[in-house]
C-alpha positions, 0 to 999 in steps of 0.5 A: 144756152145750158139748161141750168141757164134756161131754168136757173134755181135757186138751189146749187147743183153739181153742175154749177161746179162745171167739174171742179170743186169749190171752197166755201165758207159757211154763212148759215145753217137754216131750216126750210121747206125744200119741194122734191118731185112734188113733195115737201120737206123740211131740210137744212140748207146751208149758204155761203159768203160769195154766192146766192144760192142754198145747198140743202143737206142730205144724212150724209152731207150733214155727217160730213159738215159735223165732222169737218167743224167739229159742230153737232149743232148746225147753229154753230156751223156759220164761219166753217170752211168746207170743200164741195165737189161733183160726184155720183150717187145711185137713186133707185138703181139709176146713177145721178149728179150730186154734191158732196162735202170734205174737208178743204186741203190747208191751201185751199181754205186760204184761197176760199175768201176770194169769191168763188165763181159760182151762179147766184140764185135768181133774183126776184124783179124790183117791188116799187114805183120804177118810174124815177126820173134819173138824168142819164 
């Protein structure tokens, strides 16, 4: 087992990538509250069509998806195609994993409606009477 299988999140992360990049397509654009070192902020994670999980936009992720969709306005962003790739960045003198955004190559956009082969964020346990009498 991998430590992103032991603590699965519901946030992607460069090593759910395993390396590679990935094209996806936008399903929203929403605000929420995203808790960082024990802190909390409000942040737009953007979702994809083909996978649970939320990828929550820095200054500089955002510049990019303004730029790939033309969209200054993230409520317009929904139906964009982008590439997300694994890189480095340096946080307070220490270099560390992270996501980045570019625009896809044509032939990759057209790949991007099969679903891509990332984790799905963890699901929540079942809410209800789990006692059903099923036959098989």
């Amino acid at each position: 087992m991998i430590k992103s299988e032991a603590f699965p999140s519901k946030w992607l992360k460069a090593a759910d990538l395993k390396g590679r990049p990935c094209v996806l397509e936008i399903k929203s654009a929403v605000q929420e509250t995203v808790k960082f070192k024990s802190k909390e902020q409000r942040k737009t994670v953007l979702y994809f069509e083909g996978t649970g999980k939320g990828l929550d936009l820095n200054v500089t992720n955002w510049d990019a998806v303004v730029e790939i969709t033309g969209q200054s306005d993230s409520d317009d962003w929904a139906g964009h195609v982008i590439e997300i790739f694994p890189t480095t960045t340096e946080v307070d003198d220490k270099t560390v994993d992270c996501i980045r955004i570019r625009a896809p190559e044509q032939a990759d956009m057209l790949a991007a409606a099969k679903a891509p082969n990332l984790p799905s964020a963890p699901e929540e346990p079942p809410k209800g009477d789990m006692d059903d009498n099923i036959p098989f």
